[in-house]
C-alpha positions as CSV (number, residue, x, y, z in Angstrom):
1,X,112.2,66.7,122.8
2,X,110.4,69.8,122.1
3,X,112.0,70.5,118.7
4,X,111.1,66.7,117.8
5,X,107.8,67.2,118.8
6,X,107.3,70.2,116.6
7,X,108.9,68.7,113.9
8,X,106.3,65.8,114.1
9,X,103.0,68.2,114.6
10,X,104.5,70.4,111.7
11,X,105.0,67.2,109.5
12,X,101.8,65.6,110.3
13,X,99.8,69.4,109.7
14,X,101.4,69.5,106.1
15,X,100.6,66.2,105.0
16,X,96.5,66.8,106.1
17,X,96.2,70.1,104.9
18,X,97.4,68.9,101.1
19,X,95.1,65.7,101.3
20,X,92.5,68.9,102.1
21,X,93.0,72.4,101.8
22,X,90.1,73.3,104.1
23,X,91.6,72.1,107.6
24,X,92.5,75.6,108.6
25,X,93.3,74.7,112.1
26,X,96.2,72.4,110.8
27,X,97.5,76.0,109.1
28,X,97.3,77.7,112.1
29,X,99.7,75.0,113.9
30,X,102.4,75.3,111.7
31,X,101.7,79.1,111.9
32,X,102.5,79.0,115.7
33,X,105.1,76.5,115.6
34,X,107.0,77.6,112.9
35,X,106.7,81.7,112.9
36,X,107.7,81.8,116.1
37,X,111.4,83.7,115.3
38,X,109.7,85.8,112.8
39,X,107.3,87.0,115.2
40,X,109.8,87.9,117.7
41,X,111.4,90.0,115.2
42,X,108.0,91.8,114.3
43,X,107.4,92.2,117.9
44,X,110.7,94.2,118.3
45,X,110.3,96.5,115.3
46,X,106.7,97.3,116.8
47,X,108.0,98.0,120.2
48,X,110.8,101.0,118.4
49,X,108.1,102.7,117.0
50,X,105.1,104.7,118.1
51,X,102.6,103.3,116.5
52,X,103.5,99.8,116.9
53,X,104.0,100.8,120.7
54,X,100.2,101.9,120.4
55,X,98.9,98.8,118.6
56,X,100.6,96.4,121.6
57,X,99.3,98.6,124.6
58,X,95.5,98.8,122.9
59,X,95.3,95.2,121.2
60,X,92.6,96.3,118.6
61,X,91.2,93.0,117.5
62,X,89.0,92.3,114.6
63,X,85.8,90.2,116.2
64,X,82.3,90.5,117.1
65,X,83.1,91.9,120.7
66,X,84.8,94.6,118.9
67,X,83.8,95.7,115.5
68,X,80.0,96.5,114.5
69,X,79.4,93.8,111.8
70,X,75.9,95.1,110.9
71,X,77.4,98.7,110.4
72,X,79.3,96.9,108.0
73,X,77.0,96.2,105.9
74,X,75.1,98.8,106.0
75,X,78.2,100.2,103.7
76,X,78.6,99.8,100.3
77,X,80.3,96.8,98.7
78,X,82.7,99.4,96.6
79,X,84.1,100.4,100.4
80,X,86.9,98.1,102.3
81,X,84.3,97.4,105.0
82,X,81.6,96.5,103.0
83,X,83.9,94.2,100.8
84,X,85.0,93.0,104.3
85,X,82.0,91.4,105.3
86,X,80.2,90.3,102.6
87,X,83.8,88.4,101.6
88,X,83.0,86.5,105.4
89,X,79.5,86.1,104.7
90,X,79.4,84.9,101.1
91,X,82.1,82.1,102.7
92,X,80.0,81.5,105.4
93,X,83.2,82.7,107.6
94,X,83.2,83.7,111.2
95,X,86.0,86.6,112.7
96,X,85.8,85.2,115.8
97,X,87.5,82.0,114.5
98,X,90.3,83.7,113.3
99,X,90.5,85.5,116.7
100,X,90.7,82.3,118.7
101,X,93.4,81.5,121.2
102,X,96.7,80.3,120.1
103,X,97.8,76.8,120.8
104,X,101.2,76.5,120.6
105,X,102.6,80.2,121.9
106,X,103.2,81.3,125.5
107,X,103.8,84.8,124.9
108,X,101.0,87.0,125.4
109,X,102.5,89.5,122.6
110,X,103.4,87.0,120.2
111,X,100.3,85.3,120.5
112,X,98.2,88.8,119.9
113,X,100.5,89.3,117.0
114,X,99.0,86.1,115.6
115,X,96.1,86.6,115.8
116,X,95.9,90.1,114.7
117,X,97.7,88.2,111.3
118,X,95.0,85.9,110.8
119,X,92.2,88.1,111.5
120,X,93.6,90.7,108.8
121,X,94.2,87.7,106.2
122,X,90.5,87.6,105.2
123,X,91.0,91.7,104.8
124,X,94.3,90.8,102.0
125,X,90.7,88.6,100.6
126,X,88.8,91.6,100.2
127,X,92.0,93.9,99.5
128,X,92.6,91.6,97.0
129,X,89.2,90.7,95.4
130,X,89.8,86.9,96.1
131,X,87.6,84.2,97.3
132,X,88.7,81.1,99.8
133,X,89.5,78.5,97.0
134,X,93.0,76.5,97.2
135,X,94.7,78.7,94.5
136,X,93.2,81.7,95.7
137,X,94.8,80.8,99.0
138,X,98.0,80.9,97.5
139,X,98.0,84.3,95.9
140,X,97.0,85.7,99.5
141,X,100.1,84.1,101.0
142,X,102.6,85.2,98.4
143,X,101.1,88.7,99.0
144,X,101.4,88.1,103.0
145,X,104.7,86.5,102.2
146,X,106.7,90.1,100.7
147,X,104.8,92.0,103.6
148,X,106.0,89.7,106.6
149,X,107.6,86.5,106.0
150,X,106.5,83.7,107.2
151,X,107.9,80.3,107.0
152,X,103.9,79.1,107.0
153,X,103.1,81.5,103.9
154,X,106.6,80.1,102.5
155,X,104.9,76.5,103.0
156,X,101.3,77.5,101.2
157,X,102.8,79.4,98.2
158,X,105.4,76.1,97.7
159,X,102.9,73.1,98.3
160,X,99.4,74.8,97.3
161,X,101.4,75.8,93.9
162,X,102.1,72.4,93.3
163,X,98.5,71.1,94.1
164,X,96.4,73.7,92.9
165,X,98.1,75.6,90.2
166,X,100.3,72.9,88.5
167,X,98.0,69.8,89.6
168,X,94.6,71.3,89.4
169,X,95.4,73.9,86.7
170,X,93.7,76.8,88.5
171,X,94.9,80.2,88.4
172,X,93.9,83.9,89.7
173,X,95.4,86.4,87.3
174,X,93.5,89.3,88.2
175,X,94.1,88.4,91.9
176,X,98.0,87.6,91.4
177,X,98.9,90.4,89.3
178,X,97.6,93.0,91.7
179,X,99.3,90.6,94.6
180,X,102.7,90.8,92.8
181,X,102.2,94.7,92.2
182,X,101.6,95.5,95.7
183,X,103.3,92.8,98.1
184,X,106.5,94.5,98.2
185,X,105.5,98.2,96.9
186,X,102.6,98.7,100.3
187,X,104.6,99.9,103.3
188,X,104.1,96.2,105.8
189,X,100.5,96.9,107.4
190,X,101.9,95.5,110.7
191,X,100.7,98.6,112.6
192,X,97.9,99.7,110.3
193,X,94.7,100.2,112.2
194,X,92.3,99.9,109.4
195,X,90.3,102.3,110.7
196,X,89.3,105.9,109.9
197,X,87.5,107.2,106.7
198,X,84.9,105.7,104.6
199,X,86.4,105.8,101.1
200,X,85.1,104.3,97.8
201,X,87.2,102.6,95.5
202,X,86.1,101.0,92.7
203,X,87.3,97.1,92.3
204,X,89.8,98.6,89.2
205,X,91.6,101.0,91.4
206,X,91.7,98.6,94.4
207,X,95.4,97.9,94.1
208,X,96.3,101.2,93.1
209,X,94.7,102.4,96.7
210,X,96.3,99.5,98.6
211,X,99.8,100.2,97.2
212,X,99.1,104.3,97.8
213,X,97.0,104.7,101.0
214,X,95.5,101.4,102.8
215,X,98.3,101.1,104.9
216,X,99.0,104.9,106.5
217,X,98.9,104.6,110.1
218,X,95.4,106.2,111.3
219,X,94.0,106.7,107.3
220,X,92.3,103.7,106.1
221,X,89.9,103.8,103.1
222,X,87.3,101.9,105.5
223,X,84.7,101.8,108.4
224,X,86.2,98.8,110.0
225,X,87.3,100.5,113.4
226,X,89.2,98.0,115.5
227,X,89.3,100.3,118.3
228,X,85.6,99.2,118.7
229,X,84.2,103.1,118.7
């Protein structure tokens, strides 16, 4: 009964979020339903090494309880902080909705895991100098889909490519080239802490630095400090 059940709720999210893009929520559930077994897996690798240990016994969290928004940006734009939050304020986009409770997931682990993924998908936005439209939605999943996996970034790369890029005709080639360069080249950020050093990239060398240094452990190029200090 329960597979049927997902099955139906996974069905029914797909079919919404192509008649529109924007139901986020709808993403989310076939995120949780479907992701489950790859999450697992994350979740061991994270609990056999030290820093992963770290990042499930502190649960750093990207929200407003947490991080200093205004600190943000008070930084510059050039910075991965200040890029940060002016890519959530020019969309008129909230962290805290990204850091919501999961629906469909029992485990307290799995579920953090989740939601540290979709609060660090709007970062891969400001990594990746994209905005929120459908195709630029894509190339964000194909880059989250050579760092982790996912079944639901499988789904948004097949199905948004067929609405967006060969339906619509819209395209990101700055966006996807630096996307293809990096998504398998950057060591997985799964227990990068984004915190650490303010650093100043320029928007030409931003792939170069996420390939080469955004995803050491304790060394980000950025202000964001999900340890909240």
């Amino acid at each position: 009964m329960g597979l049927a059940r997902d099955g139906y709720l996974v069905s029914r999210a797909v079919v919404r979020v192509l008649g529109d893009s924007t139901r986020t929520h709808e993403i989310h559930r076939v995120e949780e339903i479907t992701g489950r077994p790859a999450y697992r897996r994350l979740l061991a690798s994270l609990r056999g090494e030290p820093a992963g240990r770290r990042i499930l016994a502190e649960r750093p969290e990207l929200s407003s309880d947490k991080v200093d928004y205004e600190r943000l940006r008070r930084l510059p734009e050039a910075t991965l902080g200040g890029a940060y939050v002016r890519h959530l304020d020019r969309n008129g986009l909230s962290a805290d909705y990204q850091a919501a409770a999961t629906r469909h997931v029992d485990d307290p682990d799995i579920a953090y895991l989740m939601r540290r993924f979709r609060q660090t998908h709007d970062v891969w936005h400001a990594l990746l100098g994209l905005g929120v439209a459908g195709h630029e939605e894509v190339v964000i999943h194909a880059f989250s889909w050579g760092q982790l996996h996912l079944p639901v970034s499988a789904m948004v790369v097949l199905f948004g490519t067929l609405k967006h890029i060969v339906g619509e005709r819209r395209w990101a080639p700055s966006g996807t080239r630096c996307a293809r360069r990096t998504r398998s080249a950057a060591r997985p950020r799964r227990s990068c802490r984004w915190s650490g050093r303010t650093a100043g990239p320029s928007r030409s060398t931003r792939c170069a630095r996420v390939t080469a240094c955004a995803c050491s452990s304790g060394a980000g190029w950025t202000e964001i400090n999900w340890r909240g200090s």
